[in-house]
KOLTORSE-171440 format. One record per residue (C-alpha): residue in three letters; x, z, y. Coordinates in steps of 0.02 Angstrom, whole numbers, padded with zeros to 5 digits, always signed. Each point is the difference from the previous one (the first is absolute). Layout:
REM residues N
alaXZY ...
END
This chain:
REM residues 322
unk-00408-01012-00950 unk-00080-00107-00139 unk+00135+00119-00133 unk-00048+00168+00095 unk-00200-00042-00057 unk+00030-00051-00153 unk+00095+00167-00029 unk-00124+00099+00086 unk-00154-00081-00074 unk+00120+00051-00180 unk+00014+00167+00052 unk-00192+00032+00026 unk-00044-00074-00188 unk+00124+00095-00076 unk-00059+00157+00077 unk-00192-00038-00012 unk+00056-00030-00197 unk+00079+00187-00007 unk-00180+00066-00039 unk-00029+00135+00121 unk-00162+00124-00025 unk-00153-00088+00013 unk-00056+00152+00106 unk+00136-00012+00119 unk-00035+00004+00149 unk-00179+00060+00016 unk+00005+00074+00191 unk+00077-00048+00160 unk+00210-00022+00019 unk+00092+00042+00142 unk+00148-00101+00086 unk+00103+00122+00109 unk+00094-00057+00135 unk+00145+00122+00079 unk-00021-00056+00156 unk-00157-00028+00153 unk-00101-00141-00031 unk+00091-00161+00077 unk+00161-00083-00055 unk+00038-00072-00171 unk-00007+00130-00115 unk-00182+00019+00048 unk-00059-00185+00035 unk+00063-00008-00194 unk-00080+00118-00056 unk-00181-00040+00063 unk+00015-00176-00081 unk+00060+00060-00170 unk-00160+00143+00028 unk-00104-00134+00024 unk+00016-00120-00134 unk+00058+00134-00135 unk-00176+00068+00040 unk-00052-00166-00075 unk+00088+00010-00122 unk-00028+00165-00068 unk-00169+00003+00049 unk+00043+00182+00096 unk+00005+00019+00157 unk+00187+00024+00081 unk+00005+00109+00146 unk+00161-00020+00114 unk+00053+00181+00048 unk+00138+00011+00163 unk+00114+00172-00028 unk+00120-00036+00151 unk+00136+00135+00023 unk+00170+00051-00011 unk+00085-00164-00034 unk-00147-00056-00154 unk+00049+00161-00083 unk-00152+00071+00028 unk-00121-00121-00083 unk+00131-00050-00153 unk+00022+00212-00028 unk-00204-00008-00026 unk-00010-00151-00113 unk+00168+00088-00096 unk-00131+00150-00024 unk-00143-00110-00056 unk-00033-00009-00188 unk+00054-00137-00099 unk-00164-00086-00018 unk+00020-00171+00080 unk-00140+00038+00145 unk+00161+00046+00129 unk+00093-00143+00047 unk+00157+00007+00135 unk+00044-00135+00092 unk+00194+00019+00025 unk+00129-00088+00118 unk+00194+00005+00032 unk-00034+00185+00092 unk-00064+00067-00167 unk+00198+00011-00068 unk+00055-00004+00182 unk-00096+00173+00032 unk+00090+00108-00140 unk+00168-00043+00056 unk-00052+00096+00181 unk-00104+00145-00060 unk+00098+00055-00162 unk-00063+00138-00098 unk-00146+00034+00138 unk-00090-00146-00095 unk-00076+00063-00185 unk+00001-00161-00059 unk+00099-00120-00084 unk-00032-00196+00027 unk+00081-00021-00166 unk-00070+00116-00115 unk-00187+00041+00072 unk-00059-00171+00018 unk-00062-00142-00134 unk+00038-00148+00113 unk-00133-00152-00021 unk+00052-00154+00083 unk+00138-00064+00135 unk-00103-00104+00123 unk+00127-00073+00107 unk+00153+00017+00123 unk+00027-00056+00191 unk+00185+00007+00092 unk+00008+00106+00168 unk+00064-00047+00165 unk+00117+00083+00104 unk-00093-00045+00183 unk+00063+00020+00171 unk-00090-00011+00165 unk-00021-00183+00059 unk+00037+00082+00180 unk+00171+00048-00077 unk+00157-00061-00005 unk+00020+00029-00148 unk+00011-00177-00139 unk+00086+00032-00139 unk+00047+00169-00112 unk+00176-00003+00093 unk-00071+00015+00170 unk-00096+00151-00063 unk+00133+00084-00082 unk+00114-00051+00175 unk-00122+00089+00107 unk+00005+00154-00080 unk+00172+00016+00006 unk+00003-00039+00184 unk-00155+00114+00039 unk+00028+00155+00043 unk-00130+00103-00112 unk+00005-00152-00124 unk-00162-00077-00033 unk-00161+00045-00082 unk-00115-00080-00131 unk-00163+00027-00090 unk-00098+00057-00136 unk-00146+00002-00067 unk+00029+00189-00049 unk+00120+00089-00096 unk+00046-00045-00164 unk-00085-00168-00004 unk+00098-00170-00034 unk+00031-00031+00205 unk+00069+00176+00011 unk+00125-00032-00132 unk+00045-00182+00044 unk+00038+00054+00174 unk+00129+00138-00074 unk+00074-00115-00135 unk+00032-00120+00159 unk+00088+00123+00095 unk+00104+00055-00150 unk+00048-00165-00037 unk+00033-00037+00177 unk+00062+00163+00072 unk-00096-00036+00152 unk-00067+00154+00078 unk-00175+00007-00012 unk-00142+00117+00009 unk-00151-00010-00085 unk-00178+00040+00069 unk-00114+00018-00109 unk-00228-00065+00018 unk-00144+00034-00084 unk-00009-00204-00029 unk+00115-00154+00006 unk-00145-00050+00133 unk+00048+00153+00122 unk+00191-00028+00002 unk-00040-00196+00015 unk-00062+00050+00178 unk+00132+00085+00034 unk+00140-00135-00053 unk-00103-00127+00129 unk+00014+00115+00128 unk+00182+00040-00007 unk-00006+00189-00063 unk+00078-00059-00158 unk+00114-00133-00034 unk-00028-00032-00158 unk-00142+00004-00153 unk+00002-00074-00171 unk-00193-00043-00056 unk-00080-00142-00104 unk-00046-00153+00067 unk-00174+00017-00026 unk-00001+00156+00116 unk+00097-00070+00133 unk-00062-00197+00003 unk-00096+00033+00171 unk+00125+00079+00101 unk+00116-00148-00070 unk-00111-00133+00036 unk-00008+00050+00174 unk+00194+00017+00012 unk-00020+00178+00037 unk+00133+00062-00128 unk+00110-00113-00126 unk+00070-00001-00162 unk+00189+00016-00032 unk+00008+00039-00178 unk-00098-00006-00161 unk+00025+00111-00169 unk-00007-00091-00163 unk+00109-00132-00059 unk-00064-00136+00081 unk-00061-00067+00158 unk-00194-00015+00018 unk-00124-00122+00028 unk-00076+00089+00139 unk+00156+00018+00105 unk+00113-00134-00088 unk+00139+00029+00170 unk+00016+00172-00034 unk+00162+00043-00123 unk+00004+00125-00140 unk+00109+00170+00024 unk+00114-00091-00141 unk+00024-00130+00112 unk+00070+00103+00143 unk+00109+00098-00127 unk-00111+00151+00012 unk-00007+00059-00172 unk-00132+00091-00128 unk-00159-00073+00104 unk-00067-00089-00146 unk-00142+00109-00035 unk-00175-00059+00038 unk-00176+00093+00067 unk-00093+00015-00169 unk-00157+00066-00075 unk-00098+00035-00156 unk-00137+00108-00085 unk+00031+00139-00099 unk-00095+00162-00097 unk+00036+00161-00031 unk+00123+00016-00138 unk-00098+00026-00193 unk-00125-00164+00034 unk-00032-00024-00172 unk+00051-00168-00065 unk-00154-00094-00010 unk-00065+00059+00179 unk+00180-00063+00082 unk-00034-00175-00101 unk-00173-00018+00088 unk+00052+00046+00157 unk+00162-00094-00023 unk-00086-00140-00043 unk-00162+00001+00127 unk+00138+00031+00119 unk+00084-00167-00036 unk-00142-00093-00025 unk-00051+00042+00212 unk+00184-00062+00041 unk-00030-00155-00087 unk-00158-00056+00105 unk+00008-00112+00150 unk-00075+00092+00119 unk+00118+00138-00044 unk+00138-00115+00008 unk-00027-00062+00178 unk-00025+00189+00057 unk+00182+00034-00049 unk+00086-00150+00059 unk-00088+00033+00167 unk+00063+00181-00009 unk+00183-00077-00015 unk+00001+00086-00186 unk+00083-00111-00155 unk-00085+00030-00143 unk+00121+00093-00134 unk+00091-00121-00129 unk-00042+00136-00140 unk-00157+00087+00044 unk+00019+00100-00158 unk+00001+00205+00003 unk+00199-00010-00046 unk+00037-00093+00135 unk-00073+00133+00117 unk+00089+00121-00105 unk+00155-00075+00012 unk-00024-00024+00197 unk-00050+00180+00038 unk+00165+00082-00109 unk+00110-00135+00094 unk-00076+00037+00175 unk+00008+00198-00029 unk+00195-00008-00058 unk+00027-00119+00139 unk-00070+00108+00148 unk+00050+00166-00064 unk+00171-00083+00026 unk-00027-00021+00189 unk-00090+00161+00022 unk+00170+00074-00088 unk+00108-00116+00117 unk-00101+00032+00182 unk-00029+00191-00052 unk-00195-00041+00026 unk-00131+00142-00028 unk-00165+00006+00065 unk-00078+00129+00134 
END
């Protein structure tokens, strides 16, 4: 932790030494989140709003665009100009989207955005209900094959990370399973505790309550190591289930043509919230690591790995999008 501030608190001199326009910004910004207000994409984006607006001395107004998988909100903020008062805040389902909905989307997560900085990752669970029989990956995949329709697991929509986790599993597996796809990760949780689904992948942080109360249980964890919170639970590695060593993740980014000096500030004002304690202490309690390289090339470099990675097994499961 002590190396991840001192590179963060690095980060935000460098950029507050780029020199951006003494006149910038001189109104109100705007933080859009893809998705209804609630869940981590949103909670982060309220604290960054609120001390950036410190900052910056600008207000920062969080704006919720829910629809169609976040394509919806990150099409708008794609559309925006390229003066550093639109911020996106982006997760896994902002490469995860493109890989469902093709050429329908007139964006590209590559080429329209200036990204800004990589906040942090957290692994995903595969849960199953603690009613179940169900205790390991094995006795998942066994029921399946020994039900007669197979099995069913869920989402929280198409073309987000738990949609594409729960097809990579049943390629790698072979297991017939069908997927059933919610307007949340909350609304399928529900579900998977009352039986209608047998199986749900979903951060920690989301599920903690219905864990606690042995109400549904972990049986595997992406990532390439086993966790703090859930220390008993094994990685997919582990159970020789391979290519589950991607991460939830999310970070900030602009519309693509930010000048220079306006990415540095923001870049750097950015860091500089990630580094305080109070910010801190918000993640951990979200169940989010704070990035290793918090840098704009490291969210770069995520976002062109993620997209080649899911367009992959869109390819491989035939996935498209109603």
């Amino acid at each position: 932790m002590k190396k991840i501030l001192k590179a963060l608190l690095a980060l935000a001199v460098a950029a507050s030494c780029a020199g951006a326009s003494a006149a910038y910004p001189d109104r109100p910004l705007k933080i859009v989140v893809p998705y209804a207000p609630g869940g981590a994409p949103d909670a982060l984006a309220r604290l960054f709003a609120e001390e950036l607006a410190k900052l910056l001395q600008q207000p920062v107004i969080v704006d919720n665009k829910p629809g169609a998988g976040s394509v919806i909100g990150t099409q708008f903020v794609a559309s925006s100009p390229a003066d550093g008062y639109t911020l996106l805040m982006v997760d896994s389902p902002f490469t995860t989207a493109p890989a469902l909905y093709g050429n329908r989307i007139k964006y590209r997560v590559d080429k329209d955005f200036t990204p800004l900085v990589f906040v942090g990752t957290t692994p995903l669970y595969l849960y199953a209900s603690g009613d179940s029989s169900i205790r390991n990956v094995a006795d998942l995949v066994r029921l399946a094959e020994t039900n007669g329709g197979g099995i069913s697991y869920g989402s929280g929509g198409n073309g987000t990370l738990t949609h594409l986790l729960g097809e990579m599993l049943r390629l790698e597996t072979r297991a017939p399973m069908t997927h059933v796809p919610y307007r949340s990760v909350t609304l399928a949780m529900g579900d998977l505790v009352a039986g209608q689904l047998q199986g749900q992948f979903s951060s920690y942080a989301s599920a903690r309550g219905y864990v606690d109360a042995g109400r549904i249980r972990p049986i595997a964890v992406t990532g390439t190591s086993r966790t703090k919170e859930a220390p008993e639970t094994p990685t997919f590695a582990e159970l020789g289930v391979k290519g589950f060593d991607m991460t939830l993740w999310w970070g900030v980014v602009a519309p693509a043509g930010v000048s220079p000096a306006v990415q540095a500030r923001l870049t750097g004002a950015l860091a500089k919230v990630m580094s305080m304690p109070q910010i801190i202490e918000r993640l951990s309690a979200l169940n989010i690591n704070i990035a290793a390289d918090v840098g704009p090339e490291a969210l770069r470099k995520t976002i062109e790995t993620d997209q080649a990675r899911f367009q992959e097994i869109a390819t491989r499961a035939q996935l498209k999008a109603e």
